[in-house]
KELO-905138 format. One record per atom (N, C-alpha, C): residue number from 0; atom name; x, y, z. Coordinates in steps of 0.05 Angstrom, whole numbers, plus 5000, padded with zeros to 4 digits. Layout:
N
+------+------+------+------+------+
! resi ! name !   c1 !   c2 !   c3 !
+------+------+------+------+------+
!  NUM !   CA !    X !    Y !    Z !
...
+------+------+------+------+------+
# end
This chain:
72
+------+------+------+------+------+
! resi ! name !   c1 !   c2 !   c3 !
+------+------+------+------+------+
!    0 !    N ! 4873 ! 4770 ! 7249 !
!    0 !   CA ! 4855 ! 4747 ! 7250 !
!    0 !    C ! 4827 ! 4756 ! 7258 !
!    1 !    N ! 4808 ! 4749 ! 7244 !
!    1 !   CA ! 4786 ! 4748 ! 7247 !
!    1 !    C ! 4771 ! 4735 ! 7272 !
!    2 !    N ! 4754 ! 4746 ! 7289 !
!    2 !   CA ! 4743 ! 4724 ! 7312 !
!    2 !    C ! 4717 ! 4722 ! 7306 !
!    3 !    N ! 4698 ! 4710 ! 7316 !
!    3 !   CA ! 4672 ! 4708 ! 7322 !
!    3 !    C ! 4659 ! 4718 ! 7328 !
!    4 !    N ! 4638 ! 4739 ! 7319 !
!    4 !   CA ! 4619 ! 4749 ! 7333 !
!    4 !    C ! 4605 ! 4749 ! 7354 !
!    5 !    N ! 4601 ! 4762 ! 7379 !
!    5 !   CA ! 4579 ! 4749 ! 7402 !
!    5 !    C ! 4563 ! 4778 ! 7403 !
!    6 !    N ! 4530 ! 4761 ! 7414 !
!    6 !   CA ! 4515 ! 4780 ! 7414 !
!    6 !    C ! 4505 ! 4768 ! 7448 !
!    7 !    N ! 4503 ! 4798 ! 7456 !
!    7 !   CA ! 4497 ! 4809 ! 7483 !
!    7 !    C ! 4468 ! 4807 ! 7490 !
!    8 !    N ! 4456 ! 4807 ! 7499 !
!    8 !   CA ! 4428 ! 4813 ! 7510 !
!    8 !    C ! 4415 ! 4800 ! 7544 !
!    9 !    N ! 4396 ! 4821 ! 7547 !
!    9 !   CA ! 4390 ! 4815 ! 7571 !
!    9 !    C ! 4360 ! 4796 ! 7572 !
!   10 !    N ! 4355 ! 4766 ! 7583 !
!   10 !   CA ! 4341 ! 4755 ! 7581 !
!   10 !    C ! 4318 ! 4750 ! 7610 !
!   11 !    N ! 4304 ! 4768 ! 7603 !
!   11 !   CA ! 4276 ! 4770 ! 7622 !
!   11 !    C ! 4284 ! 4736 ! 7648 !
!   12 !    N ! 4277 ! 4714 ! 7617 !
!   12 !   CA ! 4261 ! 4691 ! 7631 !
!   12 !    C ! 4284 ! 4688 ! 7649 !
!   13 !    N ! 4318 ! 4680 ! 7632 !
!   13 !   CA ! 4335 ! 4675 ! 7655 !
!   13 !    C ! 4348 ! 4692 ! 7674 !
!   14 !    N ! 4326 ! 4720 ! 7674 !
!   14 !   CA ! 4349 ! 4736 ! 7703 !
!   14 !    C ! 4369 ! 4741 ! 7695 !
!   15 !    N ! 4377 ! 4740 ! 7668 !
!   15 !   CA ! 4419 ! 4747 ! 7664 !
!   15 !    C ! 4421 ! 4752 ! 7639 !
!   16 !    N ! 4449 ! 4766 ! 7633 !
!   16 !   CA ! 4455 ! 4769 ! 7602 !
!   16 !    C ! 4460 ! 4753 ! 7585 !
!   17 !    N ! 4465 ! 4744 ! 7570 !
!   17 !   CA ! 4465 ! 4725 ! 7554 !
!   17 !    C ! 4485 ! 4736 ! 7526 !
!   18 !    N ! 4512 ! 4715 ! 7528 !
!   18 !   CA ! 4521 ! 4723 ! 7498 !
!   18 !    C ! 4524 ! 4693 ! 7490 !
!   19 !    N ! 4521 ! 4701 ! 7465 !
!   19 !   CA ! 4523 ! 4681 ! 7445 !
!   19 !    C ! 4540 ! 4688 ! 7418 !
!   20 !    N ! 4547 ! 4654 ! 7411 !
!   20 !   CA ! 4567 ! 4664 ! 7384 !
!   20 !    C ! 4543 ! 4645 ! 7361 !
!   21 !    N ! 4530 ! 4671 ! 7346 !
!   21 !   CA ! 4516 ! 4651 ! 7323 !
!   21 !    C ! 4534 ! 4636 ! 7306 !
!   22 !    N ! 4554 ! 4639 ! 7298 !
!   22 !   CA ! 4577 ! 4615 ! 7283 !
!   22 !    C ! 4586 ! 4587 ! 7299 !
!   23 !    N ! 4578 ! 4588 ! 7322 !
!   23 !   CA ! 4584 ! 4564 ! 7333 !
!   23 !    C ! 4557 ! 4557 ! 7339 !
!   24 !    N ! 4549 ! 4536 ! 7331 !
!   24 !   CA ! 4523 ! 4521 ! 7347 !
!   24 !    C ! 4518 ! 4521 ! 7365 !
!   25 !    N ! 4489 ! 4533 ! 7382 !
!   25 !   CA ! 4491 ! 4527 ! 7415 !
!   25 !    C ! 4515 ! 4537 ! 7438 !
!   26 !    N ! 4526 ! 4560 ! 7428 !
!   26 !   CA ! 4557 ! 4560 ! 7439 !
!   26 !    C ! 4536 ! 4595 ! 7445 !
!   27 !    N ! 4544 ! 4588 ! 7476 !
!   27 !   CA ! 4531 ! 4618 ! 7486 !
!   27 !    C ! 4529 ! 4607 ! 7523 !
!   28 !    N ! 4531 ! 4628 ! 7531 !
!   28 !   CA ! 4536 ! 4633 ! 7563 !
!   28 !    C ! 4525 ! 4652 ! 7579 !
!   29 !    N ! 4518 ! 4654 ! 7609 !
!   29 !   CA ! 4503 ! 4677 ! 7617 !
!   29 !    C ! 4514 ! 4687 ! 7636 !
!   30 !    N ! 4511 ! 4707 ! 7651 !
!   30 !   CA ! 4532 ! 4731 ! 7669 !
!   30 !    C ! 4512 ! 4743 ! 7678 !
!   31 !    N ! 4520 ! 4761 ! 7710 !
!   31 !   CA ! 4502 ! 4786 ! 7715 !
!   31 !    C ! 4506 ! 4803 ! 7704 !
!   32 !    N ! 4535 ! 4812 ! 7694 !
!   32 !   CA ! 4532 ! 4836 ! 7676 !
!   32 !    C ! 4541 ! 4823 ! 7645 !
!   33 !    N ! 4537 ! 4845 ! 7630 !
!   33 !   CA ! 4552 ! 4837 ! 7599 !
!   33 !    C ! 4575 ! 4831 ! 7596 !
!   34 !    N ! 4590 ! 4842 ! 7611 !
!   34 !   CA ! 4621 ! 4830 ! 7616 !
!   34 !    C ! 4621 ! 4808 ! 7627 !
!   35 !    N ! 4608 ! 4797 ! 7646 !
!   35 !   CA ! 4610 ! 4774 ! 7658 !
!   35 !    C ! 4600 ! 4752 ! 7631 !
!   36 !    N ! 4585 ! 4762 ! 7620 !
!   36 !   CA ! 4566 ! 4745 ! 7603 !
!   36 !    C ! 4606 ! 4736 ! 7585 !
!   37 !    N ! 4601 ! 4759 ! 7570 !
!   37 !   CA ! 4628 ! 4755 ! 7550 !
!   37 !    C ! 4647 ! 4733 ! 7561 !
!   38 !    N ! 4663 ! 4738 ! 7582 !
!   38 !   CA ! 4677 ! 4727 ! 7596 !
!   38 !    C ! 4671 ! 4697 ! 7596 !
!   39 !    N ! 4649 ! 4696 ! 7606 !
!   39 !   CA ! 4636 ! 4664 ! 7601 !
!   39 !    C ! 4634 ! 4652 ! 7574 !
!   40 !    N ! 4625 ! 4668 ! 7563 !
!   40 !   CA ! 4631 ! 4654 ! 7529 !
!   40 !    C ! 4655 ! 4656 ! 7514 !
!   41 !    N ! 4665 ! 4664 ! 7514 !
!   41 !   CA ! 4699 ! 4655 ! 7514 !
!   41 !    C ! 4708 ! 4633 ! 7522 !
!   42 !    N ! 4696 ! 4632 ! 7541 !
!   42 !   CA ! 4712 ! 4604 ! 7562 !
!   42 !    C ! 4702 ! 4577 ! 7545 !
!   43 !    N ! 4671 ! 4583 ! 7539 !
!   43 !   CA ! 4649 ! 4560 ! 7523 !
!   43 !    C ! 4662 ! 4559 ! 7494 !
!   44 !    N ! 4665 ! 4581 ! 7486 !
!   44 !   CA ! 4675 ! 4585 ! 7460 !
!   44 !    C ! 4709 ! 4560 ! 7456 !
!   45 !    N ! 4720 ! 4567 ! 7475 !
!   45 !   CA ! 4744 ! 4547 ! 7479 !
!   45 !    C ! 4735 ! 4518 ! 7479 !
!   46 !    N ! 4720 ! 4514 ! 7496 !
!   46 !   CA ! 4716 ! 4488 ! 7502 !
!   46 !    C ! 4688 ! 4478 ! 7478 !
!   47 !    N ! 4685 ! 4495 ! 7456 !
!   47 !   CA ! 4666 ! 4483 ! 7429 !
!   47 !    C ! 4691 ! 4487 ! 7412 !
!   48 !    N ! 4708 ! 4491 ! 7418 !
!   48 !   CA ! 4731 ! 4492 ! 7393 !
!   48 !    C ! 4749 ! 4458 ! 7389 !
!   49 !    N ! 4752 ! 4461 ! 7421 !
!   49 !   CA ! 4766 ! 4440 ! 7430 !
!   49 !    C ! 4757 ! 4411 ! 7426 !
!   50 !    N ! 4727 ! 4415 ! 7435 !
!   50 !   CA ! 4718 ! 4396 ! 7432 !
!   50 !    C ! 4707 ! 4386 ! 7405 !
!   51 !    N ! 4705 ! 4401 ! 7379 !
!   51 !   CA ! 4701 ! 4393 ! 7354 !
!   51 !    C ! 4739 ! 4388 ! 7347 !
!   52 !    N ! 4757 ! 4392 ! 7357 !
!   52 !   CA ! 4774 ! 4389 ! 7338 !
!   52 !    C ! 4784 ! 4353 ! 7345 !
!   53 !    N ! 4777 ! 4351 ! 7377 !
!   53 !   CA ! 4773 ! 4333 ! 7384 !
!   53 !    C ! 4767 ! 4310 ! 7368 !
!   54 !    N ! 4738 ! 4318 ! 7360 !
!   54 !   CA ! 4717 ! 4299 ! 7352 !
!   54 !    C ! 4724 ! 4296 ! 7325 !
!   55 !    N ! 4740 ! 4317 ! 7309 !
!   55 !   CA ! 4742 ! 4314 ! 7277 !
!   55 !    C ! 4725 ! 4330 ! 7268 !
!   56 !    N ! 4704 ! 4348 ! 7283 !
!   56 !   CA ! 4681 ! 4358 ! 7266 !
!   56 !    C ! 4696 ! 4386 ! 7257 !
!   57 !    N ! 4682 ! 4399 ! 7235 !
!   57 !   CA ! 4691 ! 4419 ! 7217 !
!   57 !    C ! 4681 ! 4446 ! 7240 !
!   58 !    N ! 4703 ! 4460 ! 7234 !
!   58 !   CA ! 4705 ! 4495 ! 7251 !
!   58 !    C ! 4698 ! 4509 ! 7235 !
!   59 !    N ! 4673 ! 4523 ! 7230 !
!   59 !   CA ! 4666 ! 4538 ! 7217 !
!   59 !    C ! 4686 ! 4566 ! 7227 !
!   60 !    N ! 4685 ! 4587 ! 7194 !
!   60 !   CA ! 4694 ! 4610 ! 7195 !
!   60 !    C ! 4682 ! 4624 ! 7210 !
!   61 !    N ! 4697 ! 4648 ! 7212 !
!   61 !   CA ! 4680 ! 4670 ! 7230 !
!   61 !    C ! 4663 ! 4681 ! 7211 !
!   62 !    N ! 4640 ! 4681 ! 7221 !
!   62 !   CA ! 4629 ! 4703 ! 7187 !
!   62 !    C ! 4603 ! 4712 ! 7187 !
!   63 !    N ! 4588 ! 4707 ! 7212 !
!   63 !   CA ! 4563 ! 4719 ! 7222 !
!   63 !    C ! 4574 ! 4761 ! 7227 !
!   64 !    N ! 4563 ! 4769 ! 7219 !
!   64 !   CA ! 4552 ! 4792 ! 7228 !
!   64 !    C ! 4534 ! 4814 ! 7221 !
!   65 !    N ! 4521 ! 4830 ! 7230 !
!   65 !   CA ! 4510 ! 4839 ! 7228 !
!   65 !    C ! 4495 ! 4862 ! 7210 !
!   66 !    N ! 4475 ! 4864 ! 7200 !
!   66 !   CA ! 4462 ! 4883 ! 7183 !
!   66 !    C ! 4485 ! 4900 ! 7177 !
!   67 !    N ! 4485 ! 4912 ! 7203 !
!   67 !   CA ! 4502 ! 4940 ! 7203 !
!   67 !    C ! 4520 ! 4939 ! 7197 !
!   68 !    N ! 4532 ! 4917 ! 7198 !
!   68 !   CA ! 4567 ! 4926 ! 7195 !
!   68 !    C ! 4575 ! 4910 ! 7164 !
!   69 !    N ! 4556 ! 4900 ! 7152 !
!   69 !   CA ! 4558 ! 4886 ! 7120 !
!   69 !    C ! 4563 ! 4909 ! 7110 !
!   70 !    N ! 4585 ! 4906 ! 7094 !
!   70 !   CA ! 4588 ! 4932 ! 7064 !
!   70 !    C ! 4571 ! 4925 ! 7042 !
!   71 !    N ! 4563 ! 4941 ! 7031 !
!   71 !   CA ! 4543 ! 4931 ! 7001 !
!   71 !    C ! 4527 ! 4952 ! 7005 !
+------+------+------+------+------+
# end
């Protein structure tokens, strides 16, 4: 099974790392380290799953990624 992409980075303004999943809307979390970051978005990632299936709204596929790793 395929999962979601998350991208890592370290954000000046908020003092912390920051991951995010671009396939989920707004679905991203922050940590002191990158592991901590991850960890946290997982957890967010659960609770944007849950709460669209909730609601009826559509789960997009996994299918963001990156330059680098597209074949073509």
């Amino acid at each position: 099974m395929q999962d979601y992409f998350i991208s890592v980075f370290w954000s000046e303004e908020d003092g912390a790392y920051i991951a995010d999943i671009p396939d989920l809307k707004y679905c991203s979390a922050h940590g002191k380290t990158p592991e901590e970051a991850v960890a946290q978005v997982q957890i967010a990632k659960e609770a944007w799953l849950q709460s669209a299936r909730a609601n009826g709204k559509p789960i997009p596929e996994p299918r963001y990624r990156p330059a680098i790793y597209q074949a073509g």
